[in-house]
N, C-alpha and C positions, 0 to 999 in steps of 0.2 A: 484723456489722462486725468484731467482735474477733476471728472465726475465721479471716476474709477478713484480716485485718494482718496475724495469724499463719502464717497457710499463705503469703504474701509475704514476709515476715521469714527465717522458717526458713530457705527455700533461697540465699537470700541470705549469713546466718551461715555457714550448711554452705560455698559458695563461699569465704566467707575463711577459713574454719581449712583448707580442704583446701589454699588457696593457702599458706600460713603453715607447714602440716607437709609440703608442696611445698620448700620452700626450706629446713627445718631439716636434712634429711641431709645437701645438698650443703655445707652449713655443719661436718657434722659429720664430711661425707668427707674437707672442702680438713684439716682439722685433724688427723683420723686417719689420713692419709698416711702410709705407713712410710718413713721416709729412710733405714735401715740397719735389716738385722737381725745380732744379734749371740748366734750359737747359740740361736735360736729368741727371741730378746728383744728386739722392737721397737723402737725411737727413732723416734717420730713426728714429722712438722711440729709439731706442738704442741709439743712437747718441744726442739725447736729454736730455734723462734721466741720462747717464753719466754725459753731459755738466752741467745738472742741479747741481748733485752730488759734480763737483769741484768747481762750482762757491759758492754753499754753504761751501765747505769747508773752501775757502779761503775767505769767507762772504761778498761775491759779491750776485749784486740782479741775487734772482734766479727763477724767474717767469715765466711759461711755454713761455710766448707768448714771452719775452723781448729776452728768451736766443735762442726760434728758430729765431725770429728777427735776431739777431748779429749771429744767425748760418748763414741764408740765405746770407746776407750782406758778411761777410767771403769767402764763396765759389763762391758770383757773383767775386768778389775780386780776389781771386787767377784765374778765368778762367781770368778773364783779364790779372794778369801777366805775366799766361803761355802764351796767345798768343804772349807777346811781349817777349817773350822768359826772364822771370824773374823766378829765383825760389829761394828758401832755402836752403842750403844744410842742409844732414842730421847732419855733425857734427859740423855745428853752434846750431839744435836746441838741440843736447846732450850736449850742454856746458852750453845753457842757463837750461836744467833741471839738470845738473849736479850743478851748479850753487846754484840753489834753495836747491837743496839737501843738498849741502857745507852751506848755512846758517840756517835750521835746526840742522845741526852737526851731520846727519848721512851719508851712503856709499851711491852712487848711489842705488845699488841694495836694500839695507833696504829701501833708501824710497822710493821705488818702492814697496816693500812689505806693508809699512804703508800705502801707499796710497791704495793697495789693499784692506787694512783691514776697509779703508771707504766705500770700495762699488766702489770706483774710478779707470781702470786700466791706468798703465803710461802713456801707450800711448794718453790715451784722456788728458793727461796735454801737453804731446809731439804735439798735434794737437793744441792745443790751444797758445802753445808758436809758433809753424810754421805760425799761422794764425796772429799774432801781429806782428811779425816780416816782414812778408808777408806785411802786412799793411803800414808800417812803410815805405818798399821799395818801393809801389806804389807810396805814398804820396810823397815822395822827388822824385821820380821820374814824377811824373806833376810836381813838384815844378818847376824842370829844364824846364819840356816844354813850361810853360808860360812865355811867353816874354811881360813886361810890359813897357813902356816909360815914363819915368818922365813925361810927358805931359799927358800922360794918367791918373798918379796919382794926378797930379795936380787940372786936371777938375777931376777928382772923389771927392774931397778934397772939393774944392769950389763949387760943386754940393749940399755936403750933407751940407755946411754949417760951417766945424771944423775949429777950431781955432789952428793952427799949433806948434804956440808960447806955449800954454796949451796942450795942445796936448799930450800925451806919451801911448805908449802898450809896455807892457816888456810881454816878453814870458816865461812862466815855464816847468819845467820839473817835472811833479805829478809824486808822489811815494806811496805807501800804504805801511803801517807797521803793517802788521798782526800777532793777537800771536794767535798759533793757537791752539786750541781746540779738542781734538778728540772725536766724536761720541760714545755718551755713556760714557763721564768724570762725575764725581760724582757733586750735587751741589757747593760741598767745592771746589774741583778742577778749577770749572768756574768760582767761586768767587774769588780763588784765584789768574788767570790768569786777572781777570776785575781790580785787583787793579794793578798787576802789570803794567795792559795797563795805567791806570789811573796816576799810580807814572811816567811811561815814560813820558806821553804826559804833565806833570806839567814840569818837569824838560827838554824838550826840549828847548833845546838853539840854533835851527838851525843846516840846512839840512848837513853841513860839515863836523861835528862831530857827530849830532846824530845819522845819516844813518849809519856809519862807527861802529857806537855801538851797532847799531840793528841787523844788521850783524851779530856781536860774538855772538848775545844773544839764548839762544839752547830754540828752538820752537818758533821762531820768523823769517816771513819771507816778505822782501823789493820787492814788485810787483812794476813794471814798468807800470805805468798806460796812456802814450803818453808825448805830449804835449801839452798846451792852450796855448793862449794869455789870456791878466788881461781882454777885454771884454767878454773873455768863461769862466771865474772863479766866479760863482756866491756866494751869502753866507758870513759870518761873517769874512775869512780868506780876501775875495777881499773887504769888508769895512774898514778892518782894514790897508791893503796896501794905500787903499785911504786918512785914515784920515791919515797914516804917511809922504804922500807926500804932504798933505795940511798946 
């Protein structure tokens, strides 16, 4: 009898795992999809869809086409710094996610688990903090290669016509102050999170103090978003620098 169960059993078993490793490629083809190659260097659906996932979290535009955009852009980016021998190290970018973690108010490792529980894993915020940073060092690094001559700025000056005396560009350092939301919060929950965004941003009194307080605040988190000059800062914030210098 126990031979007879077995010899019905087995072929049974065999049917489901052949059914079950049936279905794992295509699982593993929809995800290794290439959506751009970039001088032999993949960006897959996977790689998308996470990207997508965190820009939403942190309610960034999350649009197929924009985020494999700035995905491409990213890795022509770093192939450039590798060749000029630039890189990251990995424990700058654990500091800046370690960082982000210290201003939600939980442990490395929890928010590494919360992030999970969006659908997000670490590492694709770890990739996206190496690729700003990454950025960041290209940039100042042209900075330094362009060598310009007051003469050169001169006639560019009197080319376009500016008036020197009138004249001013101040530079900022953008910040984004996110309260963050999680996936599947109740209506009451987002409502209640929208006022509290609301009471901060009435009571903002500037970047000195209020960033320093966004900081403490548990579920709130201060993204580094570059820098502009006031003619890249479009919008009500750069009207209003204007009329206070008039």
């Amino acid at each position: 009898m126990r031979n007879r169960l077995n010899s019905t059993l087995l072929p049974a078993i065999a049917i489901a795992l052949g059914l079950a490793s049936a279905s794992l490629p295509a699982t593993a083809f929809a995800q290794a999809a290439v959506r751009a190659t970039v001088n032999d260097q993949a960006i897959t659906s996977y790689d998308v869809s996470q990207r997508i996932k965190l820009m939403k979290l942190f309610h960034q535009p999350s649009g197929d086409k924009a985020v494999l955009d700035d995905m491409i852009d990213e890795t022509l980016l770093d192939q450039v710094a590798k060749r000029r021998g630039m890189s990251v190290p990995d424990s700058a970018v654990e500091e800046r996610f370690n960082g982000i973690a210290k201003q939600v108010k939980l442990p490395p490792a929890q928010f590494a688990k919360a992030l999970s529980s969006q659908g997000v894993q670490a590492d694709t915020l770890r990739k996206f903090l190496r690729a700003q940073m990454m950025s960041g060092m290209v940039i100042k690094a042209r900075a330094r290669s362009i060598k310009v001559s007051e003469a050169d700025v001169q006639a560019q000056i009197e080319k376009q016509g500016i008036n020197t005396e009138n004249a001013t560009i101040k530079e900022f350092k953008l910040q984004q102050i996110v309260f963050v939301v999680p996936k599947g919060s109740s209506p009451g929950f987002v409502g209640q999170r929208q006022r509290e965004a609301e009471a901060f941003r009435k009571r903002f009194a500037g970047c000195d103090g209020s960033l320093a307080q966004a900081k403490a605040m548990k579920g709130v988190v201060v993204l580094n978003m570059g820098r502009r000059d006031s003619a890249q800062v479009q919008g009500p914030p750069a009207s209003a620098r204007r009329s206070k210098r008039s």
